[in-house]
N, C-alpha and C positions, 0 to 999 in steps of 0.2 A: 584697641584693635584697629587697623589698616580699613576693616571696612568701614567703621565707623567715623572715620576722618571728616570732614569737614569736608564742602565741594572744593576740590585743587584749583588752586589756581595762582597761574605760571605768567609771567610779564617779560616778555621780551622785547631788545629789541627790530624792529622790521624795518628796511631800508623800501618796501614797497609797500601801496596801499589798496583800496578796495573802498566800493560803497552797497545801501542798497538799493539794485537793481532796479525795483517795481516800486519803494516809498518813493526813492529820489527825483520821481516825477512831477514831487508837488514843488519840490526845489527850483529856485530860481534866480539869478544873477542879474542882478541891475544892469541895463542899458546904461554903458559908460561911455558907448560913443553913439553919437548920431548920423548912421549911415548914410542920411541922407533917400532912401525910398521914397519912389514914387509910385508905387503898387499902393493901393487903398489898405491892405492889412498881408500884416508877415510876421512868421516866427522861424526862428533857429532853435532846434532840441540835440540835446545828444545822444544820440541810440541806445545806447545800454542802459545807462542811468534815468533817461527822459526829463535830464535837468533840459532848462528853459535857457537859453544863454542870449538870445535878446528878440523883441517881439514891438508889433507897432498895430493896434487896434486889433490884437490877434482873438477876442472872442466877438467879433463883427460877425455877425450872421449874415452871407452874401452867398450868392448864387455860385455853386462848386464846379459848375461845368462838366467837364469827361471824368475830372478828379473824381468825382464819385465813383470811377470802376475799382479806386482803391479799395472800396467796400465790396464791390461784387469780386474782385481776385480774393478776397479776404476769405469770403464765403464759398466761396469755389476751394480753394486749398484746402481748408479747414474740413468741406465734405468728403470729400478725396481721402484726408487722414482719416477720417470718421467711417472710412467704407462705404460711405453710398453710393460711391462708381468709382470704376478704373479709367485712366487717361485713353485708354484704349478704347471707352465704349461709345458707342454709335449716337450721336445728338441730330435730331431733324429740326428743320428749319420753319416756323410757323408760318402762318400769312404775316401776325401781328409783325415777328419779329423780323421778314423781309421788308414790312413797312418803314424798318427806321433811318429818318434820312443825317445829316451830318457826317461824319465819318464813318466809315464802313468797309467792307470786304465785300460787299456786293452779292451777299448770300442771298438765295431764290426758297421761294416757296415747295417745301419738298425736299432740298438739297440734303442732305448729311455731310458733316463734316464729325470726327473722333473729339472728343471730351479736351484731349491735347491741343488739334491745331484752332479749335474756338478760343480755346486760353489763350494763345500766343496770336492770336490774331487780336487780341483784347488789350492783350499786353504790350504789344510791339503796336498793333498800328491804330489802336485804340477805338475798335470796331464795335458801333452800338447795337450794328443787330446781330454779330457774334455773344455781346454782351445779354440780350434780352434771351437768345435762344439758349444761353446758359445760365439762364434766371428761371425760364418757363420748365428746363431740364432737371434743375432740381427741388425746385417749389412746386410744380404743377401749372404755374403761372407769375407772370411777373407781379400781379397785385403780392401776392403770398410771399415773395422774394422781397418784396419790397419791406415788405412787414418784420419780414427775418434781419433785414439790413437796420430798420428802426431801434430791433431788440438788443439786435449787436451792437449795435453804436451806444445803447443806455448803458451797457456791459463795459463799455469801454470809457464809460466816465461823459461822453461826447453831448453835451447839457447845451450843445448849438446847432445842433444838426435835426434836419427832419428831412430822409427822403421820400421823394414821390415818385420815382421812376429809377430803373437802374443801371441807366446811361449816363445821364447827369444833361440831356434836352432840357433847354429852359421850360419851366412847369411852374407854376404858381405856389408859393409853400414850399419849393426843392431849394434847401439853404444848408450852408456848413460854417467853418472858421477856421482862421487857420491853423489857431489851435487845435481844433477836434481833429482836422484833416492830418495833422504830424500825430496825432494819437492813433488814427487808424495805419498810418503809415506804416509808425513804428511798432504795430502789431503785427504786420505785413511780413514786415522784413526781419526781423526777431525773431520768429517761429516758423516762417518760411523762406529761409536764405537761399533756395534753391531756384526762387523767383526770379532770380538775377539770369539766371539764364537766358530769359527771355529778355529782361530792363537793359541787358547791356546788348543786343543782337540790334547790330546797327539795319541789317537786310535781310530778309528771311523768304518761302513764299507758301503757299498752298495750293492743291491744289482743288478746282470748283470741279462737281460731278453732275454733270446739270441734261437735259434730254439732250443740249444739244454736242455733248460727249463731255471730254477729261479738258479743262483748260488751268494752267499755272497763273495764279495771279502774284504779285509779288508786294513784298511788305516790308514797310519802310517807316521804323522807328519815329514816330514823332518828338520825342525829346531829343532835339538835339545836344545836349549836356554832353553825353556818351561820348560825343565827338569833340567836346567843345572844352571838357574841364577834366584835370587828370585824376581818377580814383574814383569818378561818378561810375555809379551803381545803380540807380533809375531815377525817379519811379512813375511819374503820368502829366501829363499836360492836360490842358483844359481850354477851350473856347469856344464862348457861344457869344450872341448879341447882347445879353444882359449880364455874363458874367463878366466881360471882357477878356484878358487872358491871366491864364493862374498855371501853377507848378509845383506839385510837390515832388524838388528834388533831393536825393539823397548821393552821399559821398562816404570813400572809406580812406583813411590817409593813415600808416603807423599805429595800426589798430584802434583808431578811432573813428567809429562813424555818426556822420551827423544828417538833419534832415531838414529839410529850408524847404518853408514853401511861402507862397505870396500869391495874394487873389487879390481882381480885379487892376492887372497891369495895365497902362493904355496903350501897349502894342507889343506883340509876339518877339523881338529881339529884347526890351525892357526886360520879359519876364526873365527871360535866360540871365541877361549879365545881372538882375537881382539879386536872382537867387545865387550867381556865380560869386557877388558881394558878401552875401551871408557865411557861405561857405568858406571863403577865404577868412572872413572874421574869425569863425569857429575857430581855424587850424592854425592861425596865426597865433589863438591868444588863450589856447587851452588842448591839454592833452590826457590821456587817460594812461592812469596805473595799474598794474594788475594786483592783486593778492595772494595770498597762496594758492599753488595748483591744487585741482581735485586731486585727492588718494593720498597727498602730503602728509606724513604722521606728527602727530602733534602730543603725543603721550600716550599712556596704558592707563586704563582702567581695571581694577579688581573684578574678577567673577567669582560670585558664591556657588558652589556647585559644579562647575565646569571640568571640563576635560583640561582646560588649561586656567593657570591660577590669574590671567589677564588676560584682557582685549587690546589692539593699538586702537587709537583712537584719532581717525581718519578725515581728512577735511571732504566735505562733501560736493563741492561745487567751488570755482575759482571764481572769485566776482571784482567788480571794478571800479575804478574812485577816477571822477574827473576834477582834475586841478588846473589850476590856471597857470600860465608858462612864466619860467623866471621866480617863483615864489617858492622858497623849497622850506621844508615843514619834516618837523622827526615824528615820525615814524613808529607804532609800538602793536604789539598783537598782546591779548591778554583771552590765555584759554580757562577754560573754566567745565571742568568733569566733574563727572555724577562722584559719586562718592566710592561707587558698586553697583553692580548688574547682577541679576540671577540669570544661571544656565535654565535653558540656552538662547543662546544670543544668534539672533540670525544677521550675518553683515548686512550694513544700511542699519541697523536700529540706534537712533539717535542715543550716543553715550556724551554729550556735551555740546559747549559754543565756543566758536572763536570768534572772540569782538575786535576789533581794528579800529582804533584811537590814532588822530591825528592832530597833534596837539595839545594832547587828553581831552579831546572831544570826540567821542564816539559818533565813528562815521559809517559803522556796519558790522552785519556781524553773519556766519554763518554756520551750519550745523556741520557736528564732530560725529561722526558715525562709524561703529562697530566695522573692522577692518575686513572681518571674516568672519566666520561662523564657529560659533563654541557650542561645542554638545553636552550634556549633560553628564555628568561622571558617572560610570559605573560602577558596581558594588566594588569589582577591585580594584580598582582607583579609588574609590576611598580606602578601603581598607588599607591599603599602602600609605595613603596618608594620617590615618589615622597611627598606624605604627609610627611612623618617622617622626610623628608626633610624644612618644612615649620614651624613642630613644633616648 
């Protein structure tokens, strides 16, 4: 009998490839050239994959500077999806958080500004008492924010980071890497692409609401990249007197994006053509493939019971493989179905895998999911089949 088959499975071959997404961050490619850096510690990652493609003292624990707002946009987004406010909702300005000096937008004591123009004031002009009063707005206080920033970053694998403030003010014990800092990065920018709105706005402004009436202040993108490198997508600059200066920038070129960042430059134009170095490495000398698209049918599966006698059996998500350029490699997908399903089958219920071999070396694999929904057969539906069966 058909149900009883053995799990199918089907080898083709694929002229495109694919990796995994979330392993392929422990992945890492040898430093084949010596850039030459004079930043204290840097890494190049590639976004989707979070392969490593070259790195120089990159788990150095050293002072992160403003980079650290990468972790407070992180936590801001992240509550925002989570419903604990709307962009639209009302944020006041503490004493604490008018206290902060470095960069800033010049918020007062008392002021309100909306949930929105503190983000983009964070984000664009890398504002530490925008920053703190959207630490104190959704923690209670910035010790409690800081603490959530701690948790998150353990969450994110980040085994070199401790902050103590969530500005990134020189503070004693306030340290990252520049590995850990492309891991928050590219959590940043992976699950909140929408960020870009803000990393790429070269000028923008707000407006302050203060006793002494309505005044526009104007805001003016500290990463120069945006202006300086073609595909750059953000993400934050950094400097203080002990970090010296740092960047985590990121770039998108041919559906490939990548994230460079370098701490401890010895002067604010080094850090940019850097990380400008890194990024041109990446897109010179590697490119990303795709896989199959989501919904792509890849075979039928058997239903026992069903309204219908098969399911198609559906790729679930299209994922990506990065290869290095000039190296071409064959190509092959091998699916692999369940045997049979009992009705009813609701679509999305995992019916199989499709692995993606390159070289027959398995370089990923994704799930095969029920195309649609099969209901379970009615008495006359069997019965019908039960006759057709006798004919």
């Amino acid at each position: 009998m058909r149900h009883r088959v053995l799990t199918a499975v089907l080898t083709l071959l694929f002229s495109v490839g694919c990796c995994l997404p979330a392993l392929a961050a422990e992945k890492q490619y040898e430093n084949l050239t010596d850039l030459g850096l004079t930043s204290k510690s840097a890494l190049l990652m590639e976004e989707d994959t979070g392969t490593i493609l070259y790195e120089q003292n990159s788990h150095e624990a050293l002072p992160p500077a403003s980079v650290t707002k990468v972790m407070t946009l992180l936590l801001i987004y992240e509550g925002e999806r989570d419903g604990k406010f709307d962009w639209t909702d009302t944020v006041q300005v503490s004493e604490h958080a008018a206290s902060m000096g470095g960069s800033q937008v010049f918020l007062e004591e008392g002021e309100t500004q909306t949930a929105a123009d503190m983000t983009k004031s964070i984000a664009i002009a890398s504002a530490n008492d925008a920053a703190v009063a959207m630490a104190e707005f959704l923690a209670g206080s910035e010790e409690a924010f800081v603490q959530k920033m701690n948790e998150r970053a353990k969450e994110l694998g980040m085994e070199d980071t401790n902050f103590v403030n969530a500005c990134g003010l020189d503070t004693e014990g306030h340290v990252s890497s520049a590995y850990d800092i492309a891991l928050m990065s590219r959590e940043l920018m992976e699950n909140f692409p929408e960020i870009k709105e803000y990393t790429t706005t070269w000028q923008d402004s707000i407006i302050h609401k203060t006793r002494r009436g309505k005044e526009t202040f104007g805001l003016t993108n500290t990463n120069k990249l945006i202006q300086w490198y073609d595909g750059a997508t953000g993400l934050k600059t950094g400097s203080t007197g002990n970090a010296l200066y740092c960047l985590s920038g990121t770039a998108e070129r041919d559906g490939m994006g990548l994230i460079a960042v370098v701490m401890a430059a010895p002067d604010y134009k080094v850090r940019f053509r850097e990380v400008m170095q890194l990024l041109d490495y990446g897109f010179a000398n590697y490119a990303i493939e795709k896989g199959r698209e989501k919904g792509y049918a890849m075979g039928e599966v058997p239903v026992e019971k069903g309204m219908t006698d098969t399911v198609e059996a559906v790729v679930a998500e299209e994922i990506s493989v990065l290869v290095p350029k000039g190296k071409e490699a064959q190509w092959e997908t091998k699916t692999e179905l369940l045997p049979a399903v009992s009705a009813p089958v609701e679509a999305g219920t995992k019916v199989g895998e499709l692995v993606y071999l390159r070289d027959g070396e398995e370089v990923g694999r994704v799930e095969l999911t029920a195309g649609e929904n099969v209901e379970k057969a009615n008495v006359d539906t069997m019965l019908r089949r039960m006759l057709a069966g006798w004919c």
